[in-house]
C-alpha positions as CSV (number, residue, x, y, z in Angstrom):
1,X,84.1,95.8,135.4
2,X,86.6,94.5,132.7
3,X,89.8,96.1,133.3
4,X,92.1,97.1,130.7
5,X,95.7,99.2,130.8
6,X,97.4,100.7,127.9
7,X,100.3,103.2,127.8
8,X,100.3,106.5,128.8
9,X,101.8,108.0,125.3
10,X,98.6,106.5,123.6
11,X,96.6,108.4,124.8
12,X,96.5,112.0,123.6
13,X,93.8,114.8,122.3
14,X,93.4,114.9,119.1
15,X,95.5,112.2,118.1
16,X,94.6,108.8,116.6
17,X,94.0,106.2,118.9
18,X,93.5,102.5,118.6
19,X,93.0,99.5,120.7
20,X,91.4,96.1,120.4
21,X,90.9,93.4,122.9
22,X,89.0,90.5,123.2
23,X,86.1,89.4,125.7
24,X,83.8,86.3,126.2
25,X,80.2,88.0,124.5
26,X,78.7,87.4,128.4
27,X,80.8,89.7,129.3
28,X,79.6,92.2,127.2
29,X,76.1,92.0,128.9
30,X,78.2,93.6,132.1
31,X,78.7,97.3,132.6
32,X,82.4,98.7,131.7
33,X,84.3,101.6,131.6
34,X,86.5,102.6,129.0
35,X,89.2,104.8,131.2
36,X,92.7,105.8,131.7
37,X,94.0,106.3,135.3
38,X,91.2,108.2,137.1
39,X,89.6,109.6,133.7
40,X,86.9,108.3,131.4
41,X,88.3,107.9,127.8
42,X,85.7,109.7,126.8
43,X,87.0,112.9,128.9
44,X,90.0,113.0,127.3
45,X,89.3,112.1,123.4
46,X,85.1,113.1,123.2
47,X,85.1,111.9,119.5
48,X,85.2,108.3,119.7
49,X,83.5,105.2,118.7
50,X,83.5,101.6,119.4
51,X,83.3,98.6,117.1
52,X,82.9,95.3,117.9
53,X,83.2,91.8,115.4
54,X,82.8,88.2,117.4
55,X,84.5,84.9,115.7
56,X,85.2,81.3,117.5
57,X,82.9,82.3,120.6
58,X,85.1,85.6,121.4
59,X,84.1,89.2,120.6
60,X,86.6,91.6,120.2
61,X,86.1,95.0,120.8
62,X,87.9,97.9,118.8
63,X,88.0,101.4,120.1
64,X,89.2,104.6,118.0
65,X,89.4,108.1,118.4
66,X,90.8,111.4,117.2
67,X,92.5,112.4,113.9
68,X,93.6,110.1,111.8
69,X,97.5,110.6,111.2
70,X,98.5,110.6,107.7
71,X,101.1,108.6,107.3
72,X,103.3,108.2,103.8
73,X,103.9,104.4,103.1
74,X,105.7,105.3,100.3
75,X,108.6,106.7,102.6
76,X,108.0,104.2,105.3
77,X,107.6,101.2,103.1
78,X,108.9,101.0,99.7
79,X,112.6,101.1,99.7
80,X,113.2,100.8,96.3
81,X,111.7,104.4,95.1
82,X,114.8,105.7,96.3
83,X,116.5,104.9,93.5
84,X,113.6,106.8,91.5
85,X,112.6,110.0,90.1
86,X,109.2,111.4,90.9
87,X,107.9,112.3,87.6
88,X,104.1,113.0,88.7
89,X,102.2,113.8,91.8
90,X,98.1,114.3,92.0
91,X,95.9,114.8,93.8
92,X,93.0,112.5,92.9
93,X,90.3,114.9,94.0
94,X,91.2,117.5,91.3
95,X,90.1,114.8,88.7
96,X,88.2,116.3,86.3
97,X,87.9,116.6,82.3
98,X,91.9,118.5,82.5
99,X,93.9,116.8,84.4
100,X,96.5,119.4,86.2
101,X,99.5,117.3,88.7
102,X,100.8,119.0,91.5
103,X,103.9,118.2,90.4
104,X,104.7,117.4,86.8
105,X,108.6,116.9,86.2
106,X,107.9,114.8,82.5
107,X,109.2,117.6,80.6
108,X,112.7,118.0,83.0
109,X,114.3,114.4,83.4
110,X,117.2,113.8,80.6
111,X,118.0,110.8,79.9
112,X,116.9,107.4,79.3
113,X,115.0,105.3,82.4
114,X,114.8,101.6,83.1
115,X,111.7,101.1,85.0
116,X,108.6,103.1,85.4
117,X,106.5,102.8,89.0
118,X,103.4,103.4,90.4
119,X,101.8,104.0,94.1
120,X,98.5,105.1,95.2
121,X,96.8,105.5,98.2
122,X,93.1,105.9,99.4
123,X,91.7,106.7,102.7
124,X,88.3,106.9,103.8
125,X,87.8,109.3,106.8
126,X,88.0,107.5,110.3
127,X,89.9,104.7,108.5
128,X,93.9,103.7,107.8
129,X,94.9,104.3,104.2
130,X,95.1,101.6,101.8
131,X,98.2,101.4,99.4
132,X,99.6,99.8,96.8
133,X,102.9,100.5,95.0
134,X,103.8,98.4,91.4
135,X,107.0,98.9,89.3
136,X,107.5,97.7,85.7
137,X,110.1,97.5,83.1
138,X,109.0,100.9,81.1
139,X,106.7,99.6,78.4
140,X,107.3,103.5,76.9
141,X,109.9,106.1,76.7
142,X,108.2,108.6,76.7
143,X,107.0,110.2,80.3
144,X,104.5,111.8,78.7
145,X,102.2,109.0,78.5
146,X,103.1,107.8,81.9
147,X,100.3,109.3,83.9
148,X,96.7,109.7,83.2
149,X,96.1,108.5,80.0
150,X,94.0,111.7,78.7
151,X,93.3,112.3,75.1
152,X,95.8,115.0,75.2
153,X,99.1,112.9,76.6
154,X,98.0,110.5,73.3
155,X,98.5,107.4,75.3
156,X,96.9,104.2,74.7
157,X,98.5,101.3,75.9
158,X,97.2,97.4,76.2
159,X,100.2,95.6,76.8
160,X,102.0,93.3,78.9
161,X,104.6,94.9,81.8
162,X,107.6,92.8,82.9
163,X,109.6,92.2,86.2
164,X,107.1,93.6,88.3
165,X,107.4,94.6,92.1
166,X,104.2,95.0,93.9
167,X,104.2,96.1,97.8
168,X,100.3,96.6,99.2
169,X,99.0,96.4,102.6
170,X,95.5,95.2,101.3
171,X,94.2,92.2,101.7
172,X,94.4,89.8,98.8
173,X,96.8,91.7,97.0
174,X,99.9,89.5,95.6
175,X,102.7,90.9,96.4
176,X,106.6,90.1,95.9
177,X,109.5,91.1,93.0
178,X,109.8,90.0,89.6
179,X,106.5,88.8,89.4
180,X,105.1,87.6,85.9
181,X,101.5,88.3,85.1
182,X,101.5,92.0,85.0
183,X,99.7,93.8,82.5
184,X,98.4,97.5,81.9
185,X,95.2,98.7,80.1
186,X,95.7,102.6,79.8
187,X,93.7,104.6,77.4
188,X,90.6,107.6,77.1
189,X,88.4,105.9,75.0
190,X,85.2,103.8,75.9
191,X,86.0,99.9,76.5
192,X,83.9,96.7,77.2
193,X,84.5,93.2,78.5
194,X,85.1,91.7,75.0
195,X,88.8,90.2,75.8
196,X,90.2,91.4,72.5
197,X,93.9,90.9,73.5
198,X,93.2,87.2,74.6
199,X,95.2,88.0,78.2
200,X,95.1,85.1,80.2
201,X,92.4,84.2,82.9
202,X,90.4,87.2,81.9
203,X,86.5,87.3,81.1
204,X,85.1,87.8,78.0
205,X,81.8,89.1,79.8
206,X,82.7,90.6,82.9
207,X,85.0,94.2,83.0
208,X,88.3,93.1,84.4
209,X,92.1,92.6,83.8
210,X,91.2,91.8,79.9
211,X,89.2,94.5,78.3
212,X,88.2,95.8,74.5
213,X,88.8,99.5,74.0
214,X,86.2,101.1,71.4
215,X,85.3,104.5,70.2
216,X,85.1,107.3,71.0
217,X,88.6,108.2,72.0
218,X,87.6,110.8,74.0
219,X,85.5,108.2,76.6
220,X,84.9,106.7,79.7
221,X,88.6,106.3,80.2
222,X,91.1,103.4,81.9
223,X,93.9,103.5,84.0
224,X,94.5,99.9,84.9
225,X,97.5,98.0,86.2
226,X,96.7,94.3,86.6
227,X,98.0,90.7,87.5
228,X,96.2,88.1,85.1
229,X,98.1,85.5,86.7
230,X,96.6,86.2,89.9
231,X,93.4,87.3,88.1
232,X,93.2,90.7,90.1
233,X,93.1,94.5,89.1
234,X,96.1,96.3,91.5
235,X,94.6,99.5,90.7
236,X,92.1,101.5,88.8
237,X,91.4,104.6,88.0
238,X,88.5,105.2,85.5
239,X,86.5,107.9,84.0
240,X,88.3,110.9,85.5
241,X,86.9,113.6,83.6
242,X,83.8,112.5,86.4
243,X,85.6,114.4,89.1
244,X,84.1,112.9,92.5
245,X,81.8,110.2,90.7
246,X,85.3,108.7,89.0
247,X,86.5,105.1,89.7
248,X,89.5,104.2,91.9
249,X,90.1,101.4,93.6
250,X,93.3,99.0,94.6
251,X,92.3,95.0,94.3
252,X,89.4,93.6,92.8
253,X,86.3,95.0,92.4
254,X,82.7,93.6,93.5
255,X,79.7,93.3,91.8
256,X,79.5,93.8,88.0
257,X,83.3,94.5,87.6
258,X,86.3,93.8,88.8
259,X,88.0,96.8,87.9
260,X,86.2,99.3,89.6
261,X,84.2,100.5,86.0
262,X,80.9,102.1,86.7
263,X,81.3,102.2,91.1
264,X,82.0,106.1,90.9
265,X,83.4,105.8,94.3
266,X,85.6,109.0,94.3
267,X,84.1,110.8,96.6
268,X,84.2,108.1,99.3
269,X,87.8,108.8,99.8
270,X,89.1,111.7,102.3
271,X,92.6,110.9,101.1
272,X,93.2,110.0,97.2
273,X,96.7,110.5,95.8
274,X,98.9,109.0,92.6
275,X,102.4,109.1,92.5
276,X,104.7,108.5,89.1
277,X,108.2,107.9,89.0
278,X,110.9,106.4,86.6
279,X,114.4,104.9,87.5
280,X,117.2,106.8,85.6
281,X,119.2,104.6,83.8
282,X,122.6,104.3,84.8
């Protein structure tokens, strides 16, 4: 039997529960109970599953169970958005041809702002949530054209952003403050790989961090914050008027894009949420 001891608080009903540990892959041919104190684990959390992935002769073994807690990074992590304003809040499942925030404050802040900022974060169901949260100098002043670029807001930007902050707990993702690289590619219309702007590193075949907007305005639809000096996409949300068969995704995509265009992955997320916010200008 391989033995194994955790703490008592970690265990609880209907709570999330992790633990990993490692074992020689003979020892997985042995019988083993999963327990705490005189229980199985299975008696006390009956939802549970077991992963294993085995590297330099060692497997490790990953057990989970329970509810997944939902945790806000944004609170936990990102320090800075203290000094910031939420503008708009969505709900990415109630994508859809109008967009309607939970929260839309663009019509209530006075006032000029000095930096606009982004986070979003995805969860699929039995997993953590990935984040990522990027703030800009504004490259607008109106808050209007902020959020989802709809044909409605009137917003169509291909620009460069400056002095960007990006925080991320996904792998690959650079992260750090005043970083140089950033650019956005926000606008309804259709778009190919074409790099019409001439941003650096991108590809003039594949769709990426460089892209060629086209008609008709009311298209596929881009929501792109990007890092062409690291030549990766930080987020993307595309073709929301799809509902659950939109884009989103934070880091590069695979296959024929790297920014998420045509994966219609929506629907794979439990947990899919944008936040807005500008910094007042004092």
């Amino acid at each position: 039997m391989i033995p194994f001891f955790s703490p008592a608080e970690q265990v609880a009903v209907n709570q999330w529960y992790e633990v990993a540990f490692a074992v020689p892959p003979a020892a997985l041919a042995l019988p083993f109970s999963f327990r705490y104190g005189d229980k199985a684990f299975a008696e006390l959390v009956p939802a549970w599953e077991c992963s294993t992935e085995e590297a330099g002769g060692v497997r490790t073994l990953t057990f989970r169970a329970g509810d997944v807690p939902v945790i806000d990074y944004l609170a936990l992590k990102v320090a800075e958005v203290n000094e910031y304003r939420l503008i708009c809040d969505l709900d990415l499942s109630k994508l859809g041809p109008n967009i309607k925030y939970d929260m839309d404050n663009s019509g209530s802040l006075k006032g000029p702002f000095d930096r606009i900022a982004y986070f979003l974060d995805l969860r699929k169901a039995g997993e953590p949530a990935k984040y990522v949260y990027v703030s800009m100098d504004p490259f607008t002043g109106d808050l209007a054209k902020i959020g989802i670029p709809t044909v409605a807001s009137q917003a169509r930007f291909q620009t460069s952003v400056t002095h960007m902050n990006v925080l991320s707990n996904v792998t690959g993702i650079v992260t750090g403050t005043d970083l140089t690289g950033g650019n956005i590619e926000f606008w309804p219309n259709n778009y190919g790989p074409p790099n019409a702007a001439t941003v650096p590193n991108a590809s003039a075949s594949l769709w990426d961090f460089g892209d060629q907007f086209s008609d008709p305005i009311d298209g596929y639809g881009s929501m792109q914050v990007h890092n062409h000096d690291a030549k990766q996409t930080l987020f993307a949300i595309n073709n929301w008027k799809a509902g659950a068969s939109a884009d989103l995704g934070i880091g590069n995509s695979e296959g024929e894009t790297r920014d998420w265009t045509f994966t219609k992955n929506a629907a794979t997320y439990e947990l899919k949420r944008l936040r807005v916010f500008v910094r007042p200008k004092q």
